[in-house]
Backbone bond lengths (Angstrom), bond angles and torsions (degrees), N, CA, C in turn:
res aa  C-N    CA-C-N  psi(-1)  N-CA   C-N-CA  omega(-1)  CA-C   N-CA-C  phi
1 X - - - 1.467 - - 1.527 109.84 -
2 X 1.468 119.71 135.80 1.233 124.17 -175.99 1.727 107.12 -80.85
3 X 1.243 115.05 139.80 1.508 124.55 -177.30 1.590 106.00 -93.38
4 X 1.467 116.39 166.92 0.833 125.51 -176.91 1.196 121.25 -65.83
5 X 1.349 116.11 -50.08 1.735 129.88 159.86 1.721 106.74 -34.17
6 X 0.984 119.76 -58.71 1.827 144.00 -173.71 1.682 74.35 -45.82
7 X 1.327 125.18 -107.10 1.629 147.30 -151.25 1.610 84.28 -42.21
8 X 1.401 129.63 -60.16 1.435 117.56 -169.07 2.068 108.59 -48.21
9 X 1.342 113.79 -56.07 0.722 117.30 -150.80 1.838 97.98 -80.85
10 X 1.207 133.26 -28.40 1.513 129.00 152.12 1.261 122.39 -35.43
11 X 1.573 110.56 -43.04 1.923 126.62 -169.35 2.052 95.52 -69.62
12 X 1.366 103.67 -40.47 1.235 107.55 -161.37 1.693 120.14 -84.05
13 X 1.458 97.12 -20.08 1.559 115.26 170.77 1.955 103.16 -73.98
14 X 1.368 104.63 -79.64 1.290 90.82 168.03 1.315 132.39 -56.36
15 X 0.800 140.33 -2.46 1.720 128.34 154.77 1.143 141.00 -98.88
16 X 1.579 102.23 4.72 1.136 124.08 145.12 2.150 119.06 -91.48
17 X 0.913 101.96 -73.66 1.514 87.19 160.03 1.265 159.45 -49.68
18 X 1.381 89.49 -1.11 1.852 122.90 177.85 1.787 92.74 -73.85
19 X 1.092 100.72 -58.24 1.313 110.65 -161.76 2.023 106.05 -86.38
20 X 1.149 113.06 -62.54 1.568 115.82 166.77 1.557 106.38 -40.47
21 X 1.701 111.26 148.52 1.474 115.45 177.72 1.212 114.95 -83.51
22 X 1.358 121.61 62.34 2.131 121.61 -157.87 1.592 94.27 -131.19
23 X 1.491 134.97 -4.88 1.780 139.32 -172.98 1.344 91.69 54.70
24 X 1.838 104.86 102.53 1.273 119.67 151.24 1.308 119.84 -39.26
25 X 1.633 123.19 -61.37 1.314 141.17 -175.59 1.526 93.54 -40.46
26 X 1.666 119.21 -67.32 1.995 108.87 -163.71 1.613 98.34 -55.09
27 X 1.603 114.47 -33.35 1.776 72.37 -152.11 1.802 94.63 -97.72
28 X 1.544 127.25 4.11 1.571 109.06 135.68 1.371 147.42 -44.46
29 X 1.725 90.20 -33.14 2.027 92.70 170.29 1.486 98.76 -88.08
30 X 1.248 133.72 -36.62 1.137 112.04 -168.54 2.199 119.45 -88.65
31 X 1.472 84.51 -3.02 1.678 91.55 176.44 1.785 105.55 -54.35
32 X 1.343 124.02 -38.20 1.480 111.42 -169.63 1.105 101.11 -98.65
33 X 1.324 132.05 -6.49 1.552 134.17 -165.39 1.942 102.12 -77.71
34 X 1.657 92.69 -31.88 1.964 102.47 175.06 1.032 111.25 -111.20
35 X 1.420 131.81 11.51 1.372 138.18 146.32 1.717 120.12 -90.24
36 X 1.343 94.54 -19.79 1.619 83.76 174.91 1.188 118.84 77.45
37 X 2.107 128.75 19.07 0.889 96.24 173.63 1.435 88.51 -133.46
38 X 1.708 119.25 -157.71 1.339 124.99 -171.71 2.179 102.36 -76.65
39 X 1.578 86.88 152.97 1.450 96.52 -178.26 1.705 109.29 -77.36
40 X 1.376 119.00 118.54 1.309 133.91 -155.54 1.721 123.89 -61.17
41 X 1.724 97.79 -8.47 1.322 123.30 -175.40 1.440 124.79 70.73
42 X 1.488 99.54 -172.69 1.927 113.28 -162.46 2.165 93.91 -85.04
43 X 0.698 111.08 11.05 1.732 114.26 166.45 1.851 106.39 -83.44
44 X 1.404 93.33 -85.72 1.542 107.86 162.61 1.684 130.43 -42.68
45 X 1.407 100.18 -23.92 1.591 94.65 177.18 2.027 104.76 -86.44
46 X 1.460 107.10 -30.82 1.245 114.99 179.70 1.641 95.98 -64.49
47 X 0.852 164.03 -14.24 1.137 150.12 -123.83 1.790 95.94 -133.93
48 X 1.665 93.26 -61.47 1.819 103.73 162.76 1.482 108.92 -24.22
49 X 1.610 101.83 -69.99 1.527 108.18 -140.07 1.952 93.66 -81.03
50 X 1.316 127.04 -35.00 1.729 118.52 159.06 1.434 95.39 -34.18
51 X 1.219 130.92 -86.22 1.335 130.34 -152.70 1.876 113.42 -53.14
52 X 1.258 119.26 -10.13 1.206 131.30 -178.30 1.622 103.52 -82.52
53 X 1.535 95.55 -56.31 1.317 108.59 -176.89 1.295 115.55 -43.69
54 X 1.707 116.23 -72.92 1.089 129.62 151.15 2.215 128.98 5.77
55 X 2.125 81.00 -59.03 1.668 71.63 176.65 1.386 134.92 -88.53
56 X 1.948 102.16 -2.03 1.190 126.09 -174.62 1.892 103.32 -62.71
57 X 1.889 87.40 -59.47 2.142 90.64 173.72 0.994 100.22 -54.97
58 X 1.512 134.13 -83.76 1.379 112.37 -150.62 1.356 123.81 -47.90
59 X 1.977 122.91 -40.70 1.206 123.50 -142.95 2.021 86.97 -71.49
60 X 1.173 107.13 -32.07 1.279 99.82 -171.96 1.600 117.95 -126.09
61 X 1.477 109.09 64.36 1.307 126.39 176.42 1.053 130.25 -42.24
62 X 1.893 107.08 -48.03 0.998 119.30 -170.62 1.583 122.23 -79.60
63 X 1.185 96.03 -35.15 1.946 108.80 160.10 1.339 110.74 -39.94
64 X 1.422 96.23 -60.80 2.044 98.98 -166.40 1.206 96.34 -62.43
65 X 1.130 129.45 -41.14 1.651 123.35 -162.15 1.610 107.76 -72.36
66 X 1.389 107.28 -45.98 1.765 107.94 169.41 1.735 118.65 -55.19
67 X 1.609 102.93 -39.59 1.021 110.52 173.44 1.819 120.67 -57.91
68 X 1.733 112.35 -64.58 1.211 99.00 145.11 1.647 162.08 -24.00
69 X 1.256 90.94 -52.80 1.616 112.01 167.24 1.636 111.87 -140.37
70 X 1.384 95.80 96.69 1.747 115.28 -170.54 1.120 82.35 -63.59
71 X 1.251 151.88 -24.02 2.306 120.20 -158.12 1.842 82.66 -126.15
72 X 1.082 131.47 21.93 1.673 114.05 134.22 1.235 152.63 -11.17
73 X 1.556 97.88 -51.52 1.295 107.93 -171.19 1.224 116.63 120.17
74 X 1.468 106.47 -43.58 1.525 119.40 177.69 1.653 125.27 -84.16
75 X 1.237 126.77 142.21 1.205 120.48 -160.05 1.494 119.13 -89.03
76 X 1.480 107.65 120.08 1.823 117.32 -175.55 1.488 118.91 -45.81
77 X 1.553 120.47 105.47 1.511 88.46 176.98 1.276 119.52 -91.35
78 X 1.570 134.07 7.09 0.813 124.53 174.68 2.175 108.86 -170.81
79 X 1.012 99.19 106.60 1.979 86.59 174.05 1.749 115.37 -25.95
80 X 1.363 95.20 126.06 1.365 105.22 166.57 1.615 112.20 -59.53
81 X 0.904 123.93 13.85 1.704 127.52 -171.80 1.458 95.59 -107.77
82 X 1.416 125.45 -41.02 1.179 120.95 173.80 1.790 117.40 -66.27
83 X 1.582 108.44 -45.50 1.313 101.59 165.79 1.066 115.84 -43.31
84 X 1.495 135.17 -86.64 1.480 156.77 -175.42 1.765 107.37 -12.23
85 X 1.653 94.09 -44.61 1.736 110.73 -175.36 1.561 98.15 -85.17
86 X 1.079 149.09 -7.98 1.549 131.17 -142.28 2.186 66.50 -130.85
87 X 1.295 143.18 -23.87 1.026 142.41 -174.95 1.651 124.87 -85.11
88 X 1.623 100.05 -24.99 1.255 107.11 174.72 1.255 134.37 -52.71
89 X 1.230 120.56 -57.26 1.459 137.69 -171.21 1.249 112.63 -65.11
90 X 1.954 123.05 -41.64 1.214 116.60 176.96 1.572 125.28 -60.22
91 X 1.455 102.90 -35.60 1.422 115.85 176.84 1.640 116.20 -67.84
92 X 1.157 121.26 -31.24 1.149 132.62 174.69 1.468 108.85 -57.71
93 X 1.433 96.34 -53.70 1.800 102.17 -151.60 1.754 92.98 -86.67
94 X 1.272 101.34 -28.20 2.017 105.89 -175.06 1.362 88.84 -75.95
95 X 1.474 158.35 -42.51 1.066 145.84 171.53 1.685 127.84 -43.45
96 X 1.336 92.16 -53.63 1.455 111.86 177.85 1.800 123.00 -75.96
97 X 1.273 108.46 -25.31 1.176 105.54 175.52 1.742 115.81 -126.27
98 X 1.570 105.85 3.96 1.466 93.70 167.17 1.504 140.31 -30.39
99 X 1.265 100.95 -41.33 1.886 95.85 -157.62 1.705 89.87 -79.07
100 X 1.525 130.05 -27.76 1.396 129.71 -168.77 1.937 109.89 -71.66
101 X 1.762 106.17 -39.34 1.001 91.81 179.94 1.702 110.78 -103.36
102 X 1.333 135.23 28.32 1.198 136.03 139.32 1.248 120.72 -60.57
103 X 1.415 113.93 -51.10 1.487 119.33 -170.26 1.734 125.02 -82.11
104 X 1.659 112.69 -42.80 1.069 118.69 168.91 1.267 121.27 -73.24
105 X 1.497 123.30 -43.69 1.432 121.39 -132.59 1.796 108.12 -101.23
106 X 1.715 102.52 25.74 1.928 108.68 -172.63 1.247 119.10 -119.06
107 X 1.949 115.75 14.40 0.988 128.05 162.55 2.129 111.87 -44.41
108 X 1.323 100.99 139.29 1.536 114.04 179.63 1.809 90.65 -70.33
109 X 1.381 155.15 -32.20 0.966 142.21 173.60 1.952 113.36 -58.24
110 X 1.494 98.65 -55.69 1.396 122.97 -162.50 2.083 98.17 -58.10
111 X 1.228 104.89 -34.81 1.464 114.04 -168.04 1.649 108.62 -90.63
112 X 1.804 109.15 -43.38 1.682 80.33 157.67 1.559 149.13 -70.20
113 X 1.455 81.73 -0.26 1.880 96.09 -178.86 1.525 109.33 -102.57
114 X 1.126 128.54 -6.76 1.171 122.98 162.67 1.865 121.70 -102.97
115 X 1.247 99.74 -22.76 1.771 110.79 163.58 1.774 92.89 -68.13
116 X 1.209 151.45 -33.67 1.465 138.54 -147.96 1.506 97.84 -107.53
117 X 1.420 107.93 -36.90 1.948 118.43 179.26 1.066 85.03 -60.43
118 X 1.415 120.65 -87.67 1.446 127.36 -147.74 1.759 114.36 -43.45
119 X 0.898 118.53 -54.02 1.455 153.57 167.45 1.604 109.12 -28.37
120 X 1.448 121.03 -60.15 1.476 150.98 174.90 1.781 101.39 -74.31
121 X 1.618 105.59 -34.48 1.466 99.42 -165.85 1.755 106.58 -85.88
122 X 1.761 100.02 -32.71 1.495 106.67 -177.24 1.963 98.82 -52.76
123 X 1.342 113.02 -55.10 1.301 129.77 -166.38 1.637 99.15 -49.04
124 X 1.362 119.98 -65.96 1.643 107.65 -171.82 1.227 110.52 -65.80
125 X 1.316 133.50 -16.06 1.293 117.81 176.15 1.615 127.92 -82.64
126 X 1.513 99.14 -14.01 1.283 108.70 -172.44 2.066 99.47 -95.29
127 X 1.509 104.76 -13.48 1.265 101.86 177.00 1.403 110.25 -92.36
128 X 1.166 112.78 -20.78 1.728 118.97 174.09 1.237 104.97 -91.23
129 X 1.318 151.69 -22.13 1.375 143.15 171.60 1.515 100.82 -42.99
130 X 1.850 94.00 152.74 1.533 102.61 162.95 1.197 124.66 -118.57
131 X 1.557 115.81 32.21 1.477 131.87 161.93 1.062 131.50 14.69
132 X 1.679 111.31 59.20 1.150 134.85 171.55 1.435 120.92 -101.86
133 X 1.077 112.83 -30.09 1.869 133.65 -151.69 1.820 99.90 -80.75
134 X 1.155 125.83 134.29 1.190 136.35 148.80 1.338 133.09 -90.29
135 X 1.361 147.95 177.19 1.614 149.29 -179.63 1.642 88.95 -77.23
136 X 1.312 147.10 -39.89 1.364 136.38 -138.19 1.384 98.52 -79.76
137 X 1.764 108.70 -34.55 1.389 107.45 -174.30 1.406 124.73 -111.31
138 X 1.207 112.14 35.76 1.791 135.16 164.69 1.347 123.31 -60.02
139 X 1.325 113.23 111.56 1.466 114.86 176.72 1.586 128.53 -92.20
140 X 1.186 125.42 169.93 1.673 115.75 -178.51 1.242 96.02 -54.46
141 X 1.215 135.96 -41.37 1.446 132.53 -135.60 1.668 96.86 -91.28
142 X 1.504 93.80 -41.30 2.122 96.04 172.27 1.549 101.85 -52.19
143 X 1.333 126.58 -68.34 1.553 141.54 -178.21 1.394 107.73 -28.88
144 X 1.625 113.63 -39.28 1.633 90.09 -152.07 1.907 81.98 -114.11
145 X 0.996 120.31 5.61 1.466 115.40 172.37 1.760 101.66 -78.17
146 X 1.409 107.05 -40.62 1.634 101.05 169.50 0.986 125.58 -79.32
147 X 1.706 122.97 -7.33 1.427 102.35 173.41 1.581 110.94 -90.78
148 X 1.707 121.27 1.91 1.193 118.93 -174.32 1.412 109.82 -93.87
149 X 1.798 123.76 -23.80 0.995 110.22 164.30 1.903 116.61 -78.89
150 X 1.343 99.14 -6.46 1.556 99.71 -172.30 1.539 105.43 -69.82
151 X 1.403 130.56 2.72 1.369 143.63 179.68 1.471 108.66 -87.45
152 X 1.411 122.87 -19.20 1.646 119.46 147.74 0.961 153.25 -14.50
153 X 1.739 90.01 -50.39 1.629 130.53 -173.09 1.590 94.92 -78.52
154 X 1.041 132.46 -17.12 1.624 117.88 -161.44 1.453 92.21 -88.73
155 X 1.205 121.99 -11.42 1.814 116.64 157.56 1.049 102.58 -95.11
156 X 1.801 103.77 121.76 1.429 110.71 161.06 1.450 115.26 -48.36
157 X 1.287 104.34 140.61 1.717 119.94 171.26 1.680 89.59 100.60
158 X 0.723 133.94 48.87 1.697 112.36 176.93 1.603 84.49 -113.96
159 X 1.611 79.76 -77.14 1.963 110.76 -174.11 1.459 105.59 118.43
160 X 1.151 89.20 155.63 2.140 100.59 -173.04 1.302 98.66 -91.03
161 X 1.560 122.18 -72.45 1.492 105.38 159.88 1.414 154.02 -90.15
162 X 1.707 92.96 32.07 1.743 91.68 137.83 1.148 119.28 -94.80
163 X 0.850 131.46 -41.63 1.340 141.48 174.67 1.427 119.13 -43.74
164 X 1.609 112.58 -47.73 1.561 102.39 177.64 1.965 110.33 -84.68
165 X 1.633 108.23 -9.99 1.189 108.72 171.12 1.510 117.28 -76.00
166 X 1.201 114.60 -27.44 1.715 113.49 -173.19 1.889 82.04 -89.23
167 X 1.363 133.85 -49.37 1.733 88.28 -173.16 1.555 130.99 -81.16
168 X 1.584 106.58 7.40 1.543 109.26 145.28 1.090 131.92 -62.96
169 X 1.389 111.93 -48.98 1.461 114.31 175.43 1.444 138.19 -77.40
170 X 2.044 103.58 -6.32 1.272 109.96 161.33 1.668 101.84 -75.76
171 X 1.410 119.93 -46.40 1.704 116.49 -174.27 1.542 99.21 -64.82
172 X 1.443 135.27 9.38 1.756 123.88 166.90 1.644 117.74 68.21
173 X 1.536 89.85 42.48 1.291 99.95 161.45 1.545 117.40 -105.60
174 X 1.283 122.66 119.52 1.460 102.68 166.87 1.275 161.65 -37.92
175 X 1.390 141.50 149.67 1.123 116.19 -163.27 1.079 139.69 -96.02
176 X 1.295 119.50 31.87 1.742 134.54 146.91 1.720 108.26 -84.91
177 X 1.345 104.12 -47.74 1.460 88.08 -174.42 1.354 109.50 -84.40
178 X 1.541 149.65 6.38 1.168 141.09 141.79 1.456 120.42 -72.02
179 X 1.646 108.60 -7.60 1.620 97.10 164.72 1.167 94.11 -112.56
180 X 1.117 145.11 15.04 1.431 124.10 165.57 1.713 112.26 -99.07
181 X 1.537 118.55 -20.36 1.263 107.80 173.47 1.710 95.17 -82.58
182 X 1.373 134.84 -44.15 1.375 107.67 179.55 1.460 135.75 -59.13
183 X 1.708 106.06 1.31 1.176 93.63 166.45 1.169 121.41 -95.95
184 X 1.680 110.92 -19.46 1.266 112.11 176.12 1.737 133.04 -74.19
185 X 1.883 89.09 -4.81 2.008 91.47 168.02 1.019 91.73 -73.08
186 X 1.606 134.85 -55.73 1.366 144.60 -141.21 1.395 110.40 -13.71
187 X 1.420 102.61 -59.60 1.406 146.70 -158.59 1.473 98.38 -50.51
188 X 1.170 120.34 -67.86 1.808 127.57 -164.26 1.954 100.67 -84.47
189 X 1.249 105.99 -13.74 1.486 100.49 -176.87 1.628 100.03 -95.20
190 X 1.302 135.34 -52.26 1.141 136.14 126.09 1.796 123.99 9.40
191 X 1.315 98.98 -64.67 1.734 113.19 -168.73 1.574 109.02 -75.12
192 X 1.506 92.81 -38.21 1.386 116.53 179.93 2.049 109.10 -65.82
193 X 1.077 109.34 -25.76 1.564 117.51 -153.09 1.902 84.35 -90.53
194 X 1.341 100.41 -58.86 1.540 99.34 -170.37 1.959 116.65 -61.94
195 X 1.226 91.76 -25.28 1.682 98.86 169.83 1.523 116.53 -69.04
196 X 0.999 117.42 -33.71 1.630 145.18 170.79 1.808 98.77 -57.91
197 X 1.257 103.35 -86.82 1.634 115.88 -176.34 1.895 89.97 -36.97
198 X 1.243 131.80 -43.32 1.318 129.14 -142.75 1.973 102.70 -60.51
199 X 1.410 109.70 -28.81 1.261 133.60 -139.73 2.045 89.57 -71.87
200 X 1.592 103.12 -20.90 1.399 112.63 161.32 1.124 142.54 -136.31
201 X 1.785 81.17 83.44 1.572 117.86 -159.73 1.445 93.35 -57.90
202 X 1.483 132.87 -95.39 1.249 133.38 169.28 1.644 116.45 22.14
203 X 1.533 136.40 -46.46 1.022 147.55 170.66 0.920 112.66 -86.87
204 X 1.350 137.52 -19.47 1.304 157.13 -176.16 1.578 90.62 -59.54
205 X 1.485 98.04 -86.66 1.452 118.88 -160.83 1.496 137.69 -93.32
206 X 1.698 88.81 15.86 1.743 116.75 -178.73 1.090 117.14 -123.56
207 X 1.421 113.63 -8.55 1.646 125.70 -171.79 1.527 109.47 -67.31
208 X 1.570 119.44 149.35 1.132 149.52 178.59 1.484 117.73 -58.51
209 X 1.647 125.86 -6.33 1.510 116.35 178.39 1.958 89.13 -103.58
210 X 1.232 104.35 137.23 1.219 124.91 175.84 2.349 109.12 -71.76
211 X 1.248 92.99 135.58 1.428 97.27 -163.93 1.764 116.57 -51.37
212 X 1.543 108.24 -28.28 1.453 104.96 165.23 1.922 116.78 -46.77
213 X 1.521 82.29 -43.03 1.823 76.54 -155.06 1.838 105.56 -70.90
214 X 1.722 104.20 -15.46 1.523 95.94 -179.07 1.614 104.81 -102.88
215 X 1.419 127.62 11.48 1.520 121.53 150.49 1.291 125.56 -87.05
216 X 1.313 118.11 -16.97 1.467 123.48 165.27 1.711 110.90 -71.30
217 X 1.213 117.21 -32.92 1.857 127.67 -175.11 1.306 90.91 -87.28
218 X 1.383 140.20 -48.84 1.005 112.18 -178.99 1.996 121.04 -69.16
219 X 0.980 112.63 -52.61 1.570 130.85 147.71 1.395 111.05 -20.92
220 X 1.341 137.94 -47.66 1.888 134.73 171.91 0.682 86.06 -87.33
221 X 1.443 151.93 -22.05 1.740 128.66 -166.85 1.752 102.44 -77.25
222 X 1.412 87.77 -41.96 1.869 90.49 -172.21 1.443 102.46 -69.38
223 X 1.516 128.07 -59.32 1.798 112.64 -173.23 1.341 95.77 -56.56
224 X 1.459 124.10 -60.38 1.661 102.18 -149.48 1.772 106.45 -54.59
225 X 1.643 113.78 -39.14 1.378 105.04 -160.57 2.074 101.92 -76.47
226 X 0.982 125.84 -5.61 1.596 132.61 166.66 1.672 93.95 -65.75
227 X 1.701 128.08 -59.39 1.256 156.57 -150.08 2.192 85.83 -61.99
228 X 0.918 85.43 -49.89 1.615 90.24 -175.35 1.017 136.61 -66.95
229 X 1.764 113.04 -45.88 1.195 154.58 -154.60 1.819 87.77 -60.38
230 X 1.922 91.99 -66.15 1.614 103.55 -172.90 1.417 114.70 -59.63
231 X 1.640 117.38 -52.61 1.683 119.57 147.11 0.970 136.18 -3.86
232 X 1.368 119.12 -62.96 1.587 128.22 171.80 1.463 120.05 -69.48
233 X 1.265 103.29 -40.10 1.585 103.62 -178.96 1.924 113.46 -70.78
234 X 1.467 105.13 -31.14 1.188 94.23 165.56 1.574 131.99 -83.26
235 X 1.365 102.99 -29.19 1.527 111.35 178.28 1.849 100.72 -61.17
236 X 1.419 129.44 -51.12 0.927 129.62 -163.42 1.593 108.43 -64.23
237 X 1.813 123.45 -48.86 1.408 97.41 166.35 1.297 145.48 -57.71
238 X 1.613 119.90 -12.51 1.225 111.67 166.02 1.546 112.31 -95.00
239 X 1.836 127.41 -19.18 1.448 93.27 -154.95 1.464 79.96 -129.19
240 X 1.317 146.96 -14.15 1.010 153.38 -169.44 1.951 114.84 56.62
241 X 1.281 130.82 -143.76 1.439 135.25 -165.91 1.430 104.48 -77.75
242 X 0.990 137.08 -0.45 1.969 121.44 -167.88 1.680 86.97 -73.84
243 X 1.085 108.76 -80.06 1.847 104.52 -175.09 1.298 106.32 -10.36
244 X 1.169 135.07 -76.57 1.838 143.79 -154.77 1.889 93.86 -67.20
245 X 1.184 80.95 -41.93 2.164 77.46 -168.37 1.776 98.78 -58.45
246 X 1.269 99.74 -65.81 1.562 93.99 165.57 1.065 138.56 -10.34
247 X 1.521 103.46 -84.08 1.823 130.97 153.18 1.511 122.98 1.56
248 X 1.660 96.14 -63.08 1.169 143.64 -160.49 1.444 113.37 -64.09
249 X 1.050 104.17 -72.15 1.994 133.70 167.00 1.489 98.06 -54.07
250 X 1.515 124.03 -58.50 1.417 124.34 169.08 1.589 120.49 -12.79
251 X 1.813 90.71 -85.25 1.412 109.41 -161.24 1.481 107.07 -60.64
252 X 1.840 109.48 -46.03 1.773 111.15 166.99 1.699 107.71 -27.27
253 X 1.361 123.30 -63.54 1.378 119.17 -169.81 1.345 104.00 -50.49
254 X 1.625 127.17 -57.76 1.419 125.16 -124.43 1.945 75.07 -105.39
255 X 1.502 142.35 5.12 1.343 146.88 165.34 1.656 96.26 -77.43
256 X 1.397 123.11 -62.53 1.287 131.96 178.66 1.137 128.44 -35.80
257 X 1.980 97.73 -56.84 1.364 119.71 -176.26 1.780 116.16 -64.73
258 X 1.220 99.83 -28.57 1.795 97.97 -157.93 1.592 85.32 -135.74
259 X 1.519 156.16 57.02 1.129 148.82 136.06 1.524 91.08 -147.97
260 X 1.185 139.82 -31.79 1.306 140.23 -173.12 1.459 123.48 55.24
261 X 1.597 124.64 173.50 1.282 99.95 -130.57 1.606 125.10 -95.67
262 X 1.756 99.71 33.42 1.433 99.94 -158.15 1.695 88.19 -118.52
């Protein structure tokens, strides 16, 4: 039986890594793999990613609402046309190839080499950017170039927002507004994921973790991933990606070293 500490500390991993460039998804498969216990299932993971969702609307209300109603008052950060486009491709390609990369792609080999790529790849791009570009002056063609690399992420170890942050920052957008539009797909790819999981309701609403322990995971998922949201945006104007690349290459070793490579 999963403890309360256990469900707290799931809510708090993903909502921080939802949002940080480290692939929420690897260190969910690998959270029980160094705990040693059984994987908590598609109940509990739905539950995570609501509470993620959750901190995406609130943390940035005022966006959606400008976004919604451009003459508000409140300032647009970006056309909903660009969302919609920066959303396409993942849904497409996560549709079409789900059941292949659930099953194959969570080998302990397969995940330190894509936590260390990704990781190394976020880093040169953010050192080769020419970090000029803002959200005001985003074109379809910027939008849908990130939602095609944002199809990365559907292999664990990539990450959704590194991935959609390094192909902002190769198109020379800076790096607030490449983490601020990736948080704002988050949201519909996110919305989109739990509607998906929904299709097995039956597990949904018959499953074996008792509803305390998945309102508390969902509940750390939402503060910690709010906890981050603001985190990232400040850590990133002064020091930008070396930290995460680091991180990144890190955990690959110490995944290798102590689960080894199968």
């Amino acid at each position: 039986m999963m403890t309360y500490f256990e469900s707290f500390l799931y809510g708090a991993v993903q909502g921080v890594t939802e949002y940080l460039p480290v692939s929420s998804s690897a260190h969910l498969i690998l959270l029980p793999r160094f705990l040693g216990t059984k994987d908590p299932g598609l109940t509990f993971d739905v539950f995570l990613h609501f509470g993620t969702l959750l901190a995406t609307l609130l943390y940035f209300w005022r966006e959606w609402w400008g976004i919604v109603k451009p003459h508000s008052g409140f300032r647009e950060a970006v056309s909903w046309k660009y969302i919609v486009l920066a959303t396409i491709p993942a849904l497409v390609m996560g549709g079409l190839f789900h059941h292949w990369i659930e099953t194959l792609l969570r080998g302990n080999l397969w995940m330190c080499t894509t936590i260390a790529v990704g990781g190394l790849s976020l880093f040169a791009a953010d050192y080769l950017s020419k970090n000029k570009r803002e959200l005001d002056v985003m074109r379809h063609r910027d939008a849908l170039w990130i939602g095609f690399i944002q199809c990365l992420a559907l292999m664990p170890g990539f990450s959704r927002s590194g991935s959609t942050m390094m192909g902002a920052r190769l198109l020379g957008f800076d790096r607030n507004s490449a983490a601020r539009f990736s948080f704002l797909i988050s949201a519909p790819v996110t919305l989109a994921a739990i509607v998906f999981e929904m299709r097995h309701w039956r597990e949904l609403f018959l499953g074996d973790i008792p509803l305390d322990h998945l309102l508390i995971a969902g509940f750390s998922s939402f503060v910690f991933g709010c906890i981050a949201i603001g985190g990232l945006l400040r850590l990133l104007r002064r020091f930008g990606f070396l930290s995460f690349a680091v991180y990144r290459v890190t955990l690959a070793i110490v995944i290798f070293k102590v689960l080894g490579p199968s």
